[in-house]
C-alpha positions as CSV (number, residue, x, y, z in Angstrom):
1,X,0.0,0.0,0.0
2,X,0.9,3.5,-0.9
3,X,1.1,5.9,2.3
4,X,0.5,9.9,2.6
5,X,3.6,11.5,3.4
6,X,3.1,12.6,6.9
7,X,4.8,15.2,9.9
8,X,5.4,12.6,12.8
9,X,1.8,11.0,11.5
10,X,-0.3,10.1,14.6
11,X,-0.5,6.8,16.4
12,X,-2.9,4.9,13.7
13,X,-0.6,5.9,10.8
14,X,2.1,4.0,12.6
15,X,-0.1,1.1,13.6
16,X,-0.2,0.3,9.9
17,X,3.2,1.6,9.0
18,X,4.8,-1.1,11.2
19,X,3.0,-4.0,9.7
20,X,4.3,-3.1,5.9
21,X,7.7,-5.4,4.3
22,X,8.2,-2.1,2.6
23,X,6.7,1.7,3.3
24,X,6.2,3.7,-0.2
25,X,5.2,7.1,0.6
26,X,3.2,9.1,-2.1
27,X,5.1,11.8,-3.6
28,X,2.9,12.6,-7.1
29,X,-0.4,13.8,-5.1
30,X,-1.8,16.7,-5.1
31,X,-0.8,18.9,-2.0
32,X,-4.2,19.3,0.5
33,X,-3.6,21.9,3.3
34,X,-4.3,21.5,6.9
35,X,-3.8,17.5,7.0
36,X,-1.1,15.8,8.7
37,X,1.3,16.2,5.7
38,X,2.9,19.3,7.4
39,X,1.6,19.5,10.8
40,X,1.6,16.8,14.0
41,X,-0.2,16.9,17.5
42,X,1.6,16.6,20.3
43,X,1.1,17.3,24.2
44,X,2.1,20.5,25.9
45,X,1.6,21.7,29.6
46,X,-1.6,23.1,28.8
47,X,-2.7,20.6,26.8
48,X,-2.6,19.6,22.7
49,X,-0.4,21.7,20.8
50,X,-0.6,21.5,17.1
51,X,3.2,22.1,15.1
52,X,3.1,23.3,11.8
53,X,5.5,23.2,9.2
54,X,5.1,27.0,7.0
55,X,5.3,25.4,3.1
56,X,5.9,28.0,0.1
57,X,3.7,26.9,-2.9
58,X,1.8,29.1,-5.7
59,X,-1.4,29.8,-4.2
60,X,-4.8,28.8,-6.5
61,X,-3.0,26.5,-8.3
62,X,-2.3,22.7,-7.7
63,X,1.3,21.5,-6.3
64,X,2.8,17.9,-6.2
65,X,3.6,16.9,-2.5
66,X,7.1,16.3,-4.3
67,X,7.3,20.3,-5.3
68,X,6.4,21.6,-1.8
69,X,9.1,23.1,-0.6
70,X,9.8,24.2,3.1
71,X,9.6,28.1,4.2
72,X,12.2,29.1,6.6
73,X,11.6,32.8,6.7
74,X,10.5,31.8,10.0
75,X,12.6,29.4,12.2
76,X,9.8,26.9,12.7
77,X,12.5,24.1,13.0
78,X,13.9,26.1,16.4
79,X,10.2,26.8,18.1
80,X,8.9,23.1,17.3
81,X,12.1,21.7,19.0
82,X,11.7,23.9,21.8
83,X,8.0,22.9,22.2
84,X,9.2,19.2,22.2
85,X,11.2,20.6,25.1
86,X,8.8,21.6,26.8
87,X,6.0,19.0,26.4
88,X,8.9,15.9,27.1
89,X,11.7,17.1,29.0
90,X,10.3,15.1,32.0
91,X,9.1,11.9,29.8
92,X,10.9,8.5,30.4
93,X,12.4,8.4,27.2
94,X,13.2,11.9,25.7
95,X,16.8,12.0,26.9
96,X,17.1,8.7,25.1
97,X,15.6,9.8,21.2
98,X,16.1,13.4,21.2
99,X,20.0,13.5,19.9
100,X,18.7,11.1,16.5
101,X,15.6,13.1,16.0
102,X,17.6,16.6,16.9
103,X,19.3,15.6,13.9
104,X,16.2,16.5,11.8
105,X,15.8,19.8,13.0
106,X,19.1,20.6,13.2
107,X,19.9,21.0,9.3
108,X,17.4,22.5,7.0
109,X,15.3,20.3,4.1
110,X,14.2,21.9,1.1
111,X,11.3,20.1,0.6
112,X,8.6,18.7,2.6
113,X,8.5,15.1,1.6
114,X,12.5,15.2,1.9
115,X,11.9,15.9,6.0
116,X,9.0,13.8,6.1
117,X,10.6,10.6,4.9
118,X,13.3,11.3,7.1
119,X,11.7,11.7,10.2
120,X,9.5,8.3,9.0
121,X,12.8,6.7,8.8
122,X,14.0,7.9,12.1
123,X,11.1,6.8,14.0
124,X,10.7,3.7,12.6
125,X,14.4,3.3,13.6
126,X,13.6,4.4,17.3
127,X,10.8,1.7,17.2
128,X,13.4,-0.8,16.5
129,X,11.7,-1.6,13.2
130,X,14.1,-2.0,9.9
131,X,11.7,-1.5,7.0
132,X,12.5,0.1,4.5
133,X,10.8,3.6,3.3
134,X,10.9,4.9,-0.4
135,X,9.0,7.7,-2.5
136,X,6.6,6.4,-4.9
137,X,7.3,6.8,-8.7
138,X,4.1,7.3,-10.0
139,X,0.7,8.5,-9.1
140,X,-1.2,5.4,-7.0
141,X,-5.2,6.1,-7.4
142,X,-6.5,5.7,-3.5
143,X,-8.1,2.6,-3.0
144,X,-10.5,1.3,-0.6
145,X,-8.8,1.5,2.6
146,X,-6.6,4.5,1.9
147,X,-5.1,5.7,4.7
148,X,-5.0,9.0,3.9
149,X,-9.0,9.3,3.5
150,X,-9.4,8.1,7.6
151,X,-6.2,9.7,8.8
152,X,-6.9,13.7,9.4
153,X,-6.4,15.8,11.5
154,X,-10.5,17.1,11.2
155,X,-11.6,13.6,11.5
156,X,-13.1,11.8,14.4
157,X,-11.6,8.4,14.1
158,X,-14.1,6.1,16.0
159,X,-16.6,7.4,13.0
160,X,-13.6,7.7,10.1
161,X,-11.1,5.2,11.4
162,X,-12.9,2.4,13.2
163,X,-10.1,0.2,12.9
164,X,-7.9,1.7,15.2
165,X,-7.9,0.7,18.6
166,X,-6.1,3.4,20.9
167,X,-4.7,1.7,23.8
168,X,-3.4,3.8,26.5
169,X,-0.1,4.3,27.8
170,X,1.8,6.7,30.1
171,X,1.3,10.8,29.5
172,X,3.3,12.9,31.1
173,X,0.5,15.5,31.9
174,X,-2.5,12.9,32.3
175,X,-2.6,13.5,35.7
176,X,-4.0,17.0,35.0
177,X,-5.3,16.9,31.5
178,X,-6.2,13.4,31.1
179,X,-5.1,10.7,28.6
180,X,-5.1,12.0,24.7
181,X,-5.2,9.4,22.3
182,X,-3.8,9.5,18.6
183,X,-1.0,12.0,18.9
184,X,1.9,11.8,17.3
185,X,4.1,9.3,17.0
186,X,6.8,10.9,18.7
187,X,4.6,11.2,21.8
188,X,4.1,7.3,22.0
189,X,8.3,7.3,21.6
190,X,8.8,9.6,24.2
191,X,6.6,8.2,26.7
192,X,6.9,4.7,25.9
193,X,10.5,4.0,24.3
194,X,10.6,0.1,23.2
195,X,7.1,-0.8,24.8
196,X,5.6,1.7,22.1
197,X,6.3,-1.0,19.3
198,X,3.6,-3.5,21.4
199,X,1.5,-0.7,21.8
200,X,1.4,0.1,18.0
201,X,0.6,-3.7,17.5
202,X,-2.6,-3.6,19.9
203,X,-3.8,-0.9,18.1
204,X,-5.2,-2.0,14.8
C-alpha cells in the first residue's frame, strides 16, 4: 500500500506503518492543506499543541507533494524543538531519542516530503523496526482503505477510522489533563520508548 507523506503521523498511521515489508510514501499527489502532511499533535503543559510546518507553494493553483518546498523565513524548525522541550523534557524516554531526532531539525530540508521521509525513517528506527521507506514513482489512485482518506487531523476516528484501537499508555501530563489518544508518534516514543512497538501492535 501507498502511504501519505506525513509530519510525525499520529499513532494509527504508525499502527499500519509497522506492519508493511516495505513503506512507499506518495510523492505525485496533489498537496491538501491542513492534514497531517505538514503538521503533528503533540502534548504540551496546557494541553494539545498542534506544530506546523510553514510550506511556500503558488497559491490557486495545484502542487505535487514532491514540489512543496519548506519556508524558513521563519525558524519553525527552532520553536517546534523547543515545544518538544517543553511537552517531554520530563518523559521517560526523551533524553534517550532526542539526539537522533535533533538531527532532523538541526539542518534545514528543502522540501517537505524530503523531511518527512526522514523523520518516517528515524522513528521507525527508534521503534526498532528495519523497514525500508521509499517515494513512490508514479501516481497510486487511493483505494478502498486508503489511509490517507481516515487519517486527518478534522476527523473523528471512531466514526472515520474504526479500525484503530487506541490503547493507552503513560502521559506525562494525564494527571492533570487526562489521557489523549492519537498524537503523534513521537509522543508514544517519548513516553513509551521500546514498549511503544507493542502498543502500536494492539492498536489496529
Amino acid at each position: 500500500m501507498v502511504y501519505p507523506s506525513y509530519y510525525n503521523g499520529p499513532v494509527s498511521y504508525y499502527a499500519r506503518l509497522i506492519r508493511e515489508k516495505e513503506i512507499i510514501l506518495e510523492q505525485y499527489e496533489n498537496y491538501t492543506k491542513q492534514t497531517y502532511r505538514n503538521r503533528c499533535l503533540v502534548m504540551g503543559p496546557n494541553g494539545i499543541l498542534p506544530l506546523v510546518i510553514p510550506v511556500l507553494r503558488r497559491k490557486g493553483e495545484k502542487t505535487l507533494v514532491k514540489d512543496v518546498r519548506i519556508d524558513y523565513d521563519a525558524p519553525w524548525n527552532r520553536i517546534h524543538w523547543k515545544s518538544l522541550e517543553a511537552g517531554y523534557a520530563s518523559s521517560p524516554f526523551f533524553e534517550f531519542m532526542k539526539d537522533e531526532l535533533y538531527h532532523c531539525y538541526s539542518r534545514q530540508f528543502r522540501y517537505l516530503v524530503d523531511l518527512n521521509m526522514a523523520l518516517v525513517e528515524k522513528t521507525l528506527h527508534l521503534l526498532g523496526m528495519k523497514i525500508p521507506v521509499d517515494l513512490s514513482a508514479s501516481f497510486s489512485v487511493p483505494g478502498k482503505n486508503d489511509p490517507g482518506s481516515c487519517i486527518h487531523p478534522k476527523k473523528d476516528p471512531r466514526i472515520y477510522d474504526p479500525a484503530f484501537r487506541p490503547v493507552r499508555y503513560h502521559q506525562v501530563f494525564a494527571d492533570r489533563l487526562g489521557f489523549r489518544s492519537n498524537l503523534s508518534i513521537l509522543d508514544l516514543l517519548f513516553n513509551e520508548g521500546p514498549g511503544a512497538a507493542v502498543i502500536l501492535a494492539g492498536s489496529l
